[in-house]
PDB file as gemmi writes it, atoms N, CA and C in Angstrom:
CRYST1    1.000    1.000    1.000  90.00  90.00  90.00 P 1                      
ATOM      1  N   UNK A   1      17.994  12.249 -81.077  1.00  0.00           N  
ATOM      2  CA  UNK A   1      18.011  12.332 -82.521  1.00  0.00           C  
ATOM      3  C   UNK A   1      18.740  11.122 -83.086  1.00  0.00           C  
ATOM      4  N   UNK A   2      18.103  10.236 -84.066  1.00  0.00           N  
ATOM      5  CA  UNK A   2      18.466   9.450 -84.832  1.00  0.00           C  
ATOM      6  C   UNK A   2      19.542   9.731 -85.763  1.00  0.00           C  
ATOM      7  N   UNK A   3      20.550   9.321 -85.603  1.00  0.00           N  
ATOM      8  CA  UNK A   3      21.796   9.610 -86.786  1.00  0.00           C  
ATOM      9  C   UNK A   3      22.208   8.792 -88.075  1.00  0.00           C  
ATOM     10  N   UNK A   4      21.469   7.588 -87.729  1.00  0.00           N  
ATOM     11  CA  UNK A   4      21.401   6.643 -88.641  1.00  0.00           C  
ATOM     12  C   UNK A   4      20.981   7.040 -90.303  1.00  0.00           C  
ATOM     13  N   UNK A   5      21.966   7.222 -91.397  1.00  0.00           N  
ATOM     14  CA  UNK A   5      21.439   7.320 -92.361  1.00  0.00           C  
ATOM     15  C   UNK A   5      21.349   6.312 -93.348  1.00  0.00           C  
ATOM     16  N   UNK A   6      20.302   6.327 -94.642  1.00  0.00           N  
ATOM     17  CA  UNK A   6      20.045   4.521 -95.210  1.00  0.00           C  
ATOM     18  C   UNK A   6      20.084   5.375 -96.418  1.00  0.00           C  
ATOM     19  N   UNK A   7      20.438   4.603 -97.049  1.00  0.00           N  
ATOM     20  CA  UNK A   7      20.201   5.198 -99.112  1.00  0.00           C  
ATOM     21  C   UNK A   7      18.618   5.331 -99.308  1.00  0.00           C  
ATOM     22  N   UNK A   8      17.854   4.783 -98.862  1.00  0.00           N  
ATOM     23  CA  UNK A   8      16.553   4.610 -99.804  1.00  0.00           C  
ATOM     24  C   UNK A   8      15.896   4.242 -98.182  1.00  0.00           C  
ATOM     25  N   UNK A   9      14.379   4.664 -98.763  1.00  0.00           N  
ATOM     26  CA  UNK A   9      13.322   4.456 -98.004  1.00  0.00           C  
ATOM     27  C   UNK A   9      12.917   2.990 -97.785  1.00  0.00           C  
ATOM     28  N   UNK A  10      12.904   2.078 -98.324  1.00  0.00           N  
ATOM     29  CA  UNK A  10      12.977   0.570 -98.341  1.00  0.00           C  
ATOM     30  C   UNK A  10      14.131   0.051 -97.360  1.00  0.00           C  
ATOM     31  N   UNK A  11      15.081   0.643 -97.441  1.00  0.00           N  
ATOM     32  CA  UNK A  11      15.888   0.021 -96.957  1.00  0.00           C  
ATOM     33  C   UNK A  11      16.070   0.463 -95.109  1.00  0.00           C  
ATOM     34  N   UNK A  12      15.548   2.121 -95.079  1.00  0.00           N  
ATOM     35  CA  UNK A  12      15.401   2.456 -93.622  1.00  0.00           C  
ATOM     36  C   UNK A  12      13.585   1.933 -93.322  1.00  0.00           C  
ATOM     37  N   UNK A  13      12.814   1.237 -93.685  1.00  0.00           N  
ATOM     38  CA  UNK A  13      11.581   0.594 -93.242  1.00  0.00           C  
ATOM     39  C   UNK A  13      12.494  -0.654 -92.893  1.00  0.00           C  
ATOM     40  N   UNK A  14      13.022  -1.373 -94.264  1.00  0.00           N  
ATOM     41  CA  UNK A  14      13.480  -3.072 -93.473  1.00  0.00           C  
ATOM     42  C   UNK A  14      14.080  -2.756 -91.911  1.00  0.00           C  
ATOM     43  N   UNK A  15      15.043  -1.895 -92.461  1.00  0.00           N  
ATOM     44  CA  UNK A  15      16.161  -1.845 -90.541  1.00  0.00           C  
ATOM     45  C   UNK A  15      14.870  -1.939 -89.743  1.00  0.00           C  
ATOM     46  N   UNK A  16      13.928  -0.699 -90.038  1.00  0.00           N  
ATOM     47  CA  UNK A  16      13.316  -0.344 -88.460  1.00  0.00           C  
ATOM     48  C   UNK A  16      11.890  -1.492 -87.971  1.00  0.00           C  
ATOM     49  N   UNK A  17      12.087  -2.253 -89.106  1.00  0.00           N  
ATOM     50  CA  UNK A  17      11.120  -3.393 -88.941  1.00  0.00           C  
ATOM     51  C   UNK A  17      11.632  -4.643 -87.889  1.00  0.00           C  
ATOM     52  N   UNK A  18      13.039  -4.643 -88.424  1.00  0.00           N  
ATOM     53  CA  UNK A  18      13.724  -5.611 -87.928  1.00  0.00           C  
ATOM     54  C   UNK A  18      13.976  -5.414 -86.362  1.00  0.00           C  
ATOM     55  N   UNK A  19      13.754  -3.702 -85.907  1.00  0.00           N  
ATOM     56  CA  UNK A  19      14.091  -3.386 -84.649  1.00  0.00           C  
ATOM     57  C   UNK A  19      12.563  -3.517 -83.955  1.00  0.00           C  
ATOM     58  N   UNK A  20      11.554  -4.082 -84.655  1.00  0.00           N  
ATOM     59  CA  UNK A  20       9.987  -4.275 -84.005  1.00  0.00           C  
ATOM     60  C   UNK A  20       9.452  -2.788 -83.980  1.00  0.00           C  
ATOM     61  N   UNK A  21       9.523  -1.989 -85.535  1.00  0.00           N  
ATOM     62  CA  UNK A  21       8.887  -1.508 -85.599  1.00  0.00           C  
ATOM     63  C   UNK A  21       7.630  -2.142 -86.773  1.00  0.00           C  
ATOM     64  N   UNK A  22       6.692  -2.623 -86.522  1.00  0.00           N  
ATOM     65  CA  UNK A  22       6.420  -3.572 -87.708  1.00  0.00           C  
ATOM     66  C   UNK A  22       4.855  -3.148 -87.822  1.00  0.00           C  
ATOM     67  N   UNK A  23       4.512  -2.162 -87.199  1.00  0.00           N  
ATOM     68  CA  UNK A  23       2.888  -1.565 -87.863  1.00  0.00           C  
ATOM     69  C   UNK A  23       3.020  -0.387 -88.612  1.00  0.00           C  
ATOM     70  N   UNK A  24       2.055  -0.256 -89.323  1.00  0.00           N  
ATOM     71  CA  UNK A  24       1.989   0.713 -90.577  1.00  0.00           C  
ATOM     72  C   UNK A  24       1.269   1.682 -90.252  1.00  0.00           C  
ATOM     73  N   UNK A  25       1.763   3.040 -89.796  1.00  0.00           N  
ATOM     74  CA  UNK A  25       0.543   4.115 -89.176  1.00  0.00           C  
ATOM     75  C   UNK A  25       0.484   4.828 -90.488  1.00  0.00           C  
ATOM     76  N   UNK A  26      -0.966   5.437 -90.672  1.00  0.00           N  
ATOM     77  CA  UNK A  26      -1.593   5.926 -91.558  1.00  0.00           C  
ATOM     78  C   UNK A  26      -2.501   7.119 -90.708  1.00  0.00           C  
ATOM     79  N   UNK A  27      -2.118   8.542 -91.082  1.00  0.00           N  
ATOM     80  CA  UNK A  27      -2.628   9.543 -90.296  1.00  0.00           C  
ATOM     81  C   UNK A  27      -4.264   9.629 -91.565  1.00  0.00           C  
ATOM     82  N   UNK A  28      -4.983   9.518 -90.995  1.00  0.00           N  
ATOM     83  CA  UNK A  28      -6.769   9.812 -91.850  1.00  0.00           C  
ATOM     84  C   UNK A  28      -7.502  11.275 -90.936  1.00  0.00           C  
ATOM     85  N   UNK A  29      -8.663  11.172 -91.884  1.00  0.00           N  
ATOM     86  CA  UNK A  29      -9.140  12.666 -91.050  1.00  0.00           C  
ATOM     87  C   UNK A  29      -9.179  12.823 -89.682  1.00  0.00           C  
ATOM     88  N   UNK A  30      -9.547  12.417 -88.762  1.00  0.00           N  
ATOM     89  CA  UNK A  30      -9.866  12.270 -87.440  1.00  0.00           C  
ATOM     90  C   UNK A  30      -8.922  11.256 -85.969  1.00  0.00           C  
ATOM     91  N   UNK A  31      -7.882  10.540 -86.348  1.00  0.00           N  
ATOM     92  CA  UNK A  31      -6.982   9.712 -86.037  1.00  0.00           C  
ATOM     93  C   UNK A  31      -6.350   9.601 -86.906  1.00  0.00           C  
ATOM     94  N   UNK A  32      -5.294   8.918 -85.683  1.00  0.00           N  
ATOM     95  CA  UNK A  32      -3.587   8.140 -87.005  1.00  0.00           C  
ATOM     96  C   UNK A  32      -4.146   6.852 -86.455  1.00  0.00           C  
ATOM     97  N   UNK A  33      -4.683   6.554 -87.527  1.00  0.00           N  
ATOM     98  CA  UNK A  33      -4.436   4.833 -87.642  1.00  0.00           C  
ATOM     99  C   UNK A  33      -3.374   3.486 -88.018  1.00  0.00           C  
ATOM    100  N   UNK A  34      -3.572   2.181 -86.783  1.00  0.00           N  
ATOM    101  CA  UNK A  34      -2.381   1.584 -87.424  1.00  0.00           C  
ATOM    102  C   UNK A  34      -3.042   0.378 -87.811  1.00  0.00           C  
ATOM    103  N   UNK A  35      -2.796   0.234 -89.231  1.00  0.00           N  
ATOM    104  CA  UNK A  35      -3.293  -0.783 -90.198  1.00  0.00           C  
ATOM    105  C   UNK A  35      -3.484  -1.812 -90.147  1.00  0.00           C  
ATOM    106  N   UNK A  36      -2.651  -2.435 -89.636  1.00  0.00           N  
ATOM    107  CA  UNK A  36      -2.353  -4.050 -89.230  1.00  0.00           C  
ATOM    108  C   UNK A  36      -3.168  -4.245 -88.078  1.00  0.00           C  
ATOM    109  N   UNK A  37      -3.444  -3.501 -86.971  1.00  0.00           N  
ATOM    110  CA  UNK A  37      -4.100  -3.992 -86.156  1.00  0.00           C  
ATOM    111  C   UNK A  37      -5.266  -2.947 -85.416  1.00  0.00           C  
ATOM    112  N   UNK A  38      -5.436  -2.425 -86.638  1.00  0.00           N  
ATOM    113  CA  UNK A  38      -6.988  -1.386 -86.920  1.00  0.00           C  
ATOM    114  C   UNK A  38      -7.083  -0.817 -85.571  1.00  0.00           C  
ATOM    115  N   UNK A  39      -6.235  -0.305 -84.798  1.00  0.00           N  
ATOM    116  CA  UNK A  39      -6.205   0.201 -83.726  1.00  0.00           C  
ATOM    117  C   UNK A  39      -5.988   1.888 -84.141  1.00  0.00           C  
ATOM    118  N   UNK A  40      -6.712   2.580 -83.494  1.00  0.00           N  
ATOM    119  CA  UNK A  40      -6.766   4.240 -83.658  1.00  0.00           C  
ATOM    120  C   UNK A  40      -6.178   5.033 -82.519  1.00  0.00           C  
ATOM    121  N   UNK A  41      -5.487   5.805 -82.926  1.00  0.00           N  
ATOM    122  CA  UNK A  41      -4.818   7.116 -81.783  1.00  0.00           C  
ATOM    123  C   UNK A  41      -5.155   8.661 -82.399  1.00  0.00           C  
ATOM    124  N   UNK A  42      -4.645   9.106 -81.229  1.00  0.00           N  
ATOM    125  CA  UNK A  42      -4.874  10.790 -81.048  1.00  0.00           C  
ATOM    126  C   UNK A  42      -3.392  11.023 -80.648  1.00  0.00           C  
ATOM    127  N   UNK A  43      -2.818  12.189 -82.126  1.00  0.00           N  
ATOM    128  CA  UNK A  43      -1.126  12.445 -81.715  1.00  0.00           C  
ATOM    129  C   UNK A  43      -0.881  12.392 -80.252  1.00  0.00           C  
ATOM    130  N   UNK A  44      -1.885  12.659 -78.934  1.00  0.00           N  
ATOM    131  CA  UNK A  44      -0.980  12.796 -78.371  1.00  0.00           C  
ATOM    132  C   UNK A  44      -0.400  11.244 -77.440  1.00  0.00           C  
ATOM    133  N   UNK A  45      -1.110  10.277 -78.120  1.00  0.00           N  
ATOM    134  CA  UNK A  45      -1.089   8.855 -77.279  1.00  0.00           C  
ATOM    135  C   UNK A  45       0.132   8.372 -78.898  1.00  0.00           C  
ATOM    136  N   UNK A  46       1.073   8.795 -79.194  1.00  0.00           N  
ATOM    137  CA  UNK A  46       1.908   8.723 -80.301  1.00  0.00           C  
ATOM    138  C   UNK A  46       3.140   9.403 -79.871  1.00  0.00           C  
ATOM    139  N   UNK A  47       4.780   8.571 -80.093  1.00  0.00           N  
ATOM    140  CA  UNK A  47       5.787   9.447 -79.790  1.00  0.00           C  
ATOM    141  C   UNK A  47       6.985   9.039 -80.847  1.00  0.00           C  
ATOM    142  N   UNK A  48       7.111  10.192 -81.470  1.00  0.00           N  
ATOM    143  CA  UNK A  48       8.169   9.943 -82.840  1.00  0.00           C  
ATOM    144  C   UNK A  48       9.294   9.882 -82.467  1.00  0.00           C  
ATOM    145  N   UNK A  49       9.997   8.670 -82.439  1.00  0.00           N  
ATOM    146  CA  UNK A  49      11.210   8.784 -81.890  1.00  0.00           C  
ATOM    147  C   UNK A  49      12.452   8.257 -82.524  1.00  0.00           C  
ATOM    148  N   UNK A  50      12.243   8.602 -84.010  1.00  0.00           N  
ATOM    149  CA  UNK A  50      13.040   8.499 -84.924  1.00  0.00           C  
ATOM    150  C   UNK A  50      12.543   9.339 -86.324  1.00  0.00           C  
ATOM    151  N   UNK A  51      13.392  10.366 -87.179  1.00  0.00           N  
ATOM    152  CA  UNK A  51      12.756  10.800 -88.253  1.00  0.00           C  
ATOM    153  C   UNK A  51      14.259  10.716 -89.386  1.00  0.00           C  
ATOM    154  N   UNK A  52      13.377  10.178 -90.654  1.00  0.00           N  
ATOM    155  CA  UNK A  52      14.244  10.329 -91.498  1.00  0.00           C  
ATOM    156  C   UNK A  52      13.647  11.069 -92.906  1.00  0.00           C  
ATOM    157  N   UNK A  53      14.703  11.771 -93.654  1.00  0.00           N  
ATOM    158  CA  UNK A  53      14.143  12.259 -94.696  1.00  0.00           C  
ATOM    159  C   UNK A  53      14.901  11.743 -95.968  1.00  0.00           C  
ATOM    160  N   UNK A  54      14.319  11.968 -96.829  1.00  0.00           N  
ATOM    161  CA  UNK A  54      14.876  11.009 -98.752  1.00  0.00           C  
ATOM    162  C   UNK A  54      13.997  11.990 -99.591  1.00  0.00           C  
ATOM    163  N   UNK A  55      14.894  12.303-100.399  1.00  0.00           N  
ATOM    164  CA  UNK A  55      14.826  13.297-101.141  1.00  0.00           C  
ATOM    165  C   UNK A  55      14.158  12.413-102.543  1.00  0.00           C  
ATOM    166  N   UNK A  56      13.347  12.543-104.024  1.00  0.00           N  
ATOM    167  CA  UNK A  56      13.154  12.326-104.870  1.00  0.00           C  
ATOM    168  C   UNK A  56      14.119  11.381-105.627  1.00  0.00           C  
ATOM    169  N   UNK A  57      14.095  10.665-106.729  1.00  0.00           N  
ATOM    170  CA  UNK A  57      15.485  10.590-107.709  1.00  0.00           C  
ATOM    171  C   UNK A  57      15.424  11.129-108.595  1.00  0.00           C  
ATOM    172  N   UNK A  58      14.806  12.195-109.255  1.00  0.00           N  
ATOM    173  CA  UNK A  58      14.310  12.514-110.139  1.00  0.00           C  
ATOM    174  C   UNK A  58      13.902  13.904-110.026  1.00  0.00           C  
ATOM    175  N   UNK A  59      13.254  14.175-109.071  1.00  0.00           N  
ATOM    176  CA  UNK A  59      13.161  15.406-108.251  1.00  0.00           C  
ATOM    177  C   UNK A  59      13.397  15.938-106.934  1.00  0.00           C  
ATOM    178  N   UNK A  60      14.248  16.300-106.432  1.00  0.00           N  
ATOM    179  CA  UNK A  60      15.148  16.569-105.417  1.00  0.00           C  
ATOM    180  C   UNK A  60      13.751  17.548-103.924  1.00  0.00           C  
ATOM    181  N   UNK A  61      12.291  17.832-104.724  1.00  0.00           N  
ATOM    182  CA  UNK A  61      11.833  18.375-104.373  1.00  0.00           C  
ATOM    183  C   UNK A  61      10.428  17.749-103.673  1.00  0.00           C  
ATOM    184  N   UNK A  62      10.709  16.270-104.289  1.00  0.00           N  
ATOM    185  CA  UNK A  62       9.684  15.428-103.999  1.00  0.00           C  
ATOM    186  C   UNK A  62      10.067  14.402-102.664  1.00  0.00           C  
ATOM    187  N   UNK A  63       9.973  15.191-101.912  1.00  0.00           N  
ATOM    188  CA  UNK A  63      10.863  14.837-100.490  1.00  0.00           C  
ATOM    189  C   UNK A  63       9.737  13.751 -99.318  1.00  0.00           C  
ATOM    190  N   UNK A  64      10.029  12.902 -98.555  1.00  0.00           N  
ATOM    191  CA  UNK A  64       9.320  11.898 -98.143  1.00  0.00           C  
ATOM    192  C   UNK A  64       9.892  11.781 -96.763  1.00  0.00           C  
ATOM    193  N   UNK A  65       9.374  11.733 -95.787  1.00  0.00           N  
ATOM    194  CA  UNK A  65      10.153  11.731 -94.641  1.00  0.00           C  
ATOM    195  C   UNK A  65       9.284  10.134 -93.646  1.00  0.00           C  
ATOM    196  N   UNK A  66      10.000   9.597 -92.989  1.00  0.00           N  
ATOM    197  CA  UNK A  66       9.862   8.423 -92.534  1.00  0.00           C  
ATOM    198  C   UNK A  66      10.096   8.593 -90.729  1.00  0.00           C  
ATOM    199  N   UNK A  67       9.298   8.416 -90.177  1.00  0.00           N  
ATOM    200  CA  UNK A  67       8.804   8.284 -88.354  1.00  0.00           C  
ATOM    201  C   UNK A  67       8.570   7.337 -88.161  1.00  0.00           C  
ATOM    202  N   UNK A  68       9.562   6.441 -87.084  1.00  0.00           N  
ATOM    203  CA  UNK A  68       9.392   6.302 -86.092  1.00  0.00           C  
ATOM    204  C   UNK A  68       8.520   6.224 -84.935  1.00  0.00           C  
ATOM    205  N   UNK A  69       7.419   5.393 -84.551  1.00  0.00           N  
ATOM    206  CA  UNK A  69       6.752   5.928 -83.789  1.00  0.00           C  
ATOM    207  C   UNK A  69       5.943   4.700 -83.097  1.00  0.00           C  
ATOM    208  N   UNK A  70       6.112   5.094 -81.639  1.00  0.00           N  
ATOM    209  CA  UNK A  70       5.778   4.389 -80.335  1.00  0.00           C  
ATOM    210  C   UNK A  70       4.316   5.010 -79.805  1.00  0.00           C  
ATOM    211  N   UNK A  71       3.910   4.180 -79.569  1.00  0.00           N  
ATOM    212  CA  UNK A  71       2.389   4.272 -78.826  1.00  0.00           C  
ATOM    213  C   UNK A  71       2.197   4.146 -77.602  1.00  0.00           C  
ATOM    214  N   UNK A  72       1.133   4.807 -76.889  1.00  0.00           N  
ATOM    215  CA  UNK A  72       1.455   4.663 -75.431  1.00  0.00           C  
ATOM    216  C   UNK A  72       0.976   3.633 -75.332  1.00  0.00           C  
ATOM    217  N   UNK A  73       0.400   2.366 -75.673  1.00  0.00           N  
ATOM    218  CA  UNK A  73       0.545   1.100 -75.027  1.00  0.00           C  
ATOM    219  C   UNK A  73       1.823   0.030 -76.118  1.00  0.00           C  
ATOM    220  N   UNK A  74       2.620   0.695 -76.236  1.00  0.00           N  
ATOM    221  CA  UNK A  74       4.107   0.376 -76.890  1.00  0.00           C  
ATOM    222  C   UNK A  74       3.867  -0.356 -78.168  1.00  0.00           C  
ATOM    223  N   UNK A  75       3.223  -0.596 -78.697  1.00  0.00           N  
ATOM    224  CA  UNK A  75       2.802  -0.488 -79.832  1.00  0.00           C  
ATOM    225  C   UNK A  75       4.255   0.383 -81.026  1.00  0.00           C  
ATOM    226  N   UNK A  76       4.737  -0.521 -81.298  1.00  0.00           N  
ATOM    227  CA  UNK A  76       5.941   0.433 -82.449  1.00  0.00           C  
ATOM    228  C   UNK A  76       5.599   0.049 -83.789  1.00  0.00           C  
ATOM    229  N   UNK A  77       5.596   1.339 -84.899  1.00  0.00           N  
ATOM    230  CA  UNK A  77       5.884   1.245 -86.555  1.00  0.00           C  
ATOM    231  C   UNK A  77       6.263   2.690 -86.780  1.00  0.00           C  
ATOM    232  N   UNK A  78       6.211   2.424 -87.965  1.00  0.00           N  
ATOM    233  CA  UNK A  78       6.492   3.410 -88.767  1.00  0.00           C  
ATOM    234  C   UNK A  78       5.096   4.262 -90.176  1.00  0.00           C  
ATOM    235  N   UNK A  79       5.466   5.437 -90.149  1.00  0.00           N  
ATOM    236  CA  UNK A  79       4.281   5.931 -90.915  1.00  0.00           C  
ATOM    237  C   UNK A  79       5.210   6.994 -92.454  1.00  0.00           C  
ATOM    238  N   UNK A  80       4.710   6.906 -93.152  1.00  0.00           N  
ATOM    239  CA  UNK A  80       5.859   7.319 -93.957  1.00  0.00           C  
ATOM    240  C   UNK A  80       4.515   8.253 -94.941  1.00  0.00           C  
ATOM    241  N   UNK A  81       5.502   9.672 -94.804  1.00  0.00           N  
ATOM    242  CA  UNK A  81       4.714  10.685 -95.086  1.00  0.00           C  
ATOM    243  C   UNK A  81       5.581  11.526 -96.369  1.00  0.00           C  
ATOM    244  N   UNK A  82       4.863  11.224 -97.504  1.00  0.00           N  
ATOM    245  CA  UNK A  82       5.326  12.021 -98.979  1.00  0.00           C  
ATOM    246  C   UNK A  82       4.768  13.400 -98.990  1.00  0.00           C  
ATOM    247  N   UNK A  83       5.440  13.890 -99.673  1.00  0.00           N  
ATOM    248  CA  UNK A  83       5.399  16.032-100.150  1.00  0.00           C  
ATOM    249  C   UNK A  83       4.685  16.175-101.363  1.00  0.00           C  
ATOM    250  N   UNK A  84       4.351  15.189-101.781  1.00  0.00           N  
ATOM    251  CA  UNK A  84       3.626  14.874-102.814  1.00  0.00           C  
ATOM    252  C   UNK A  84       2.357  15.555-103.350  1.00  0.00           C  
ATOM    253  N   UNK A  85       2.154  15.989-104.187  1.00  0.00           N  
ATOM    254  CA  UNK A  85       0.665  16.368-104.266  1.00  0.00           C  
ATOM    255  C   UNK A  85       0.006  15.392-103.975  1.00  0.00           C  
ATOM    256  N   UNK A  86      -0.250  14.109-104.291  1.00  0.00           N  
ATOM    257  CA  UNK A  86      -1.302  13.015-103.649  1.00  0.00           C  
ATOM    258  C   UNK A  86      -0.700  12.155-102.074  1.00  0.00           C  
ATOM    259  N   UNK A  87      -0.116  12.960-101.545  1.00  0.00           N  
ATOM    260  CA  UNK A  87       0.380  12.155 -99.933  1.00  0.00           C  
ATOM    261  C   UNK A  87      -1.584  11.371 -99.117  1.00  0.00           C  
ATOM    262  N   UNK A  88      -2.324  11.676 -99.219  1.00  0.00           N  
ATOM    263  CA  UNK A  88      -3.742  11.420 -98.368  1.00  0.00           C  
ATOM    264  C   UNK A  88      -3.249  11.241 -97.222  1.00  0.00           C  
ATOM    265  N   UNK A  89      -2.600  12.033 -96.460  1.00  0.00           N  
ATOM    266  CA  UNK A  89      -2.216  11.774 -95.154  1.00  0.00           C  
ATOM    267  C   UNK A  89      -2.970  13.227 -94.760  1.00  0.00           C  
ATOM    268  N   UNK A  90      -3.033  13.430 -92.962  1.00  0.00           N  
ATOM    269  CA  UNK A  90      -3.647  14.566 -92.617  1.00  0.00           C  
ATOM    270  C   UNK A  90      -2.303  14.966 -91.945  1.00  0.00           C  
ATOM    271  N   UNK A  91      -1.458  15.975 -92.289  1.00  0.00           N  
ATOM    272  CA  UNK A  91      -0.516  16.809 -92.131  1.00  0.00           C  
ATOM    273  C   UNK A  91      -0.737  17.392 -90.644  1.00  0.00           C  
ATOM    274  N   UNK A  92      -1.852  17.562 -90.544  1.00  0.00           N  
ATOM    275  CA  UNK A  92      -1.678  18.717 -89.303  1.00  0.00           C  
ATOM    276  C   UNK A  92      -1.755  17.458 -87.803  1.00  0.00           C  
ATOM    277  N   UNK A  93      -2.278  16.294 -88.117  1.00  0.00           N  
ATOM    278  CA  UNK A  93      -2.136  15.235 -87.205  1.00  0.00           C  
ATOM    279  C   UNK A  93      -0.846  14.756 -86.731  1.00  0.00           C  
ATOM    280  N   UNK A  94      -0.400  15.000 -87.872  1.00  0.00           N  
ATOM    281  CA  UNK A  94       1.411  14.299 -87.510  1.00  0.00           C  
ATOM    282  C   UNK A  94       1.885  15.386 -86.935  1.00  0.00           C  
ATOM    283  N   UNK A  95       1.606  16.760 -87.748  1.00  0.00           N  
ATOM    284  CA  UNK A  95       2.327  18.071 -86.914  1.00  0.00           C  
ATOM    285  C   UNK A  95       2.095  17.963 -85.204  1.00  0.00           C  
ATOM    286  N   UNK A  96       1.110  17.407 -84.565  1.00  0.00           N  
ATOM    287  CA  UNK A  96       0.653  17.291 -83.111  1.00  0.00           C  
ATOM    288  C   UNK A  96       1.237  16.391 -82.747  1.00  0.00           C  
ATOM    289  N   UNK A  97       2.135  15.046 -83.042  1.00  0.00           N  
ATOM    290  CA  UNK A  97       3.198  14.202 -82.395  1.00  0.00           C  
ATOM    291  C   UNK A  97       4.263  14.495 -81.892  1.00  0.00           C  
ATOM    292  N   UNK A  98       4.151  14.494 -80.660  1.00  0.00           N  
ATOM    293  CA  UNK A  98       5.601  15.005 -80.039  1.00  0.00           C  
ATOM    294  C   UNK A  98       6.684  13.952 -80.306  1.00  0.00           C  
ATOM    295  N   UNK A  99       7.816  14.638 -80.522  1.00  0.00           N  
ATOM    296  CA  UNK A  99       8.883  14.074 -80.936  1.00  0.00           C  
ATOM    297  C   UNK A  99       9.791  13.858 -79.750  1.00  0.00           C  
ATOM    298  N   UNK A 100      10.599  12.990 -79.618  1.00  0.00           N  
ATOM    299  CA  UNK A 100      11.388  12.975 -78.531  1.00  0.00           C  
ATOM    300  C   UNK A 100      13.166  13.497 -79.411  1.00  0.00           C  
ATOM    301  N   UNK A 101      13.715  14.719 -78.357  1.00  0.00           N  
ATOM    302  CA  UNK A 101      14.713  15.047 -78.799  1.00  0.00           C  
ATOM    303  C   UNK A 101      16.211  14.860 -78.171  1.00  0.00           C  
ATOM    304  N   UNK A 102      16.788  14.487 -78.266  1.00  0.00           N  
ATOM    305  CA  UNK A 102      17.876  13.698 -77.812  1.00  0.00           C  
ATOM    306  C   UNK A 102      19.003  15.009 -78.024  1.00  0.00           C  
TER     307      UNK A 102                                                      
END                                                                             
């Protein structure tokens, strides 16, 4: 488990960029895709091994949580998933990423 906490979501992407997490996963209907290098996975070739959460400023309820996440051909970014009524992410894809728990 990651203990590291950051004020703002900008500011825990720069850190984890700087640590070579530097692709942008985007979960779509059928795969989590990573953007930058249009490469496609299936949660289970995906391992979250960092999660952070940030609450709204405005609404304490509009909560956004930020992963961590390694690929089995090591492949590292991050995918950043809003509570949002408009998130377009597929929820139940990320729910199938095993997390590593420390």
């Amino acid at each position: 488990m990651d203990t590291r906490s950051f004020d703002s979501l900008s500011i825990a992407i720069n850190a984890l960029t700087a640590e070579g997490f530097t692709e942008d996963f985007k979960a779509e209907e059928n795969s989590i895709k990573a953007l930058y290098s249009k490469k496609e996975y299936q949660p289970e070739e995906l391992t979250i091994v960092s999660t952070f959460r940030f609450e709204g400023m405005t609404n304490p309820e509009d909560e956004t949580e930020l992963f961590a996440i390694v690929a089995n051909d090591n492949l590292k970014g991050t995918l950043v998933m809003s509570y949002s009524a408009n998130h377009f992410q597929n929820v139940e894809l990320i729910k199938q990423i095993k997390e590593v728990k420390n």
